[in-house]
N, C-alpha and C positions, 0 to 999 in steps of 0.2 A: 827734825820738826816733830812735835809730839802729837798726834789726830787727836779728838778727844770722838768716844761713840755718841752720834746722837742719838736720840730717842724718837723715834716719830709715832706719835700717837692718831689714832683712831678721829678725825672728827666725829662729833656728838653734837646732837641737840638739846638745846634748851626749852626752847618756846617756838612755839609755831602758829604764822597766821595767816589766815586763808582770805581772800577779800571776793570782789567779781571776776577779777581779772588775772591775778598773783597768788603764789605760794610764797610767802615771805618766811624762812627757817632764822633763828638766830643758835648760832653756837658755842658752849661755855668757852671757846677761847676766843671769845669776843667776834668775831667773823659773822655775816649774814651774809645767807642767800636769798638771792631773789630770782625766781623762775616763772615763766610767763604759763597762767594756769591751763592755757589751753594744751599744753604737753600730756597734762595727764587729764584725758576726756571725761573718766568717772566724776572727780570732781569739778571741773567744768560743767558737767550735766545736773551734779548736785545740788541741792536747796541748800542756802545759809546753814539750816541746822545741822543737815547730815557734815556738812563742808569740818563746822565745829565743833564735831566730836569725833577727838582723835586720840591716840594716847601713843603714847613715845614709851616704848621700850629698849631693852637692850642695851642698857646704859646709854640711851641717846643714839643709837646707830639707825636703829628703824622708825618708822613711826604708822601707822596702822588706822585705816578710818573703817569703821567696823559695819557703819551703817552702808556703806558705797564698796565694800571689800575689794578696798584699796589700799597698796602697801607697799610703801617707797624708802628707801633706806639713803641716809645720808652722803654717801659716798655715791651713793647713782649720781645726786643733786650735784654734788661738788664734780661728778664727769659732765655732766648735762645730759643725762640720760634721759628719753622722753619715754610718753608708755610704750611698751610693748608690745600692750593688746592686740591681738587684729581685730579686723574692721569688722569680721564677721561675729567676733567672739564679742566687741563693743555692740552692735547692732542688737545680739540676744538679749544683752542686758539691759539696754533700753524699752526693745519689745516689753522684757519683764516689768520692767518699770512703769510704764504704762497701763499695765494687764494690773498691776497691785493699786493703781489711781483709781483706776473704775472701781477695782472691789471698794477701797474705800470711801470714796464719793456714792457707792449703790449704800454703806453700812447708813451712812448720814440722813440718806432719804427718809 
């Protein structure tokens, strides 16, 4: 019987979309993921705009939200990987978050 070598390539991204609730990934080899957005808390805590600017490098393996510096790679998604973060390390970044509203709401007055 003659094996033939497969090839198993890299999932990659195509396009990616962020809604209230979901991280919707589609992949050139036609495949979507769908993962419930509260896994990764940055974007969950994110505003629609920061949510939507994102930029997928690495031939589609990562994809990078620069405003919420957050950075999830396709193959975590395809394990089910949730974040990481700890809760204490998520907390600071909120505090921050917060502490950058006021300045901007004080620039507006």
């Amino acid at each position: 019987m003659n094996s033939s070598a497969v090839e198993i390539q890299e999932a990659r991204a195509q396009s990616v979309t962020v809604t209230e609730d979901a991280l919707t990934v589609d992949l050139v080899d036609g495949r979507t993921i769908i993962v419930p957005l509260v896994w990764y808390p940055r974007l969950w805590h994110g505003t629609p705009g920061e949510r939507s600017h994102f930029e997928i490098f690495g031939d589609g393996a990562y994809i990078h939200w620069p405003d919420l510096d957050e950075d999830l790679t396709v193959a975590g998604l395809l394990a089910g990987r949730h974040s990481g973060e700890s809760p204490q390390s998520l907390q600071k970044w909120l505090e921050a978050r917060k502490g950058q509203d006021k300045l901007g709401s004080s620039d507006e007055a």
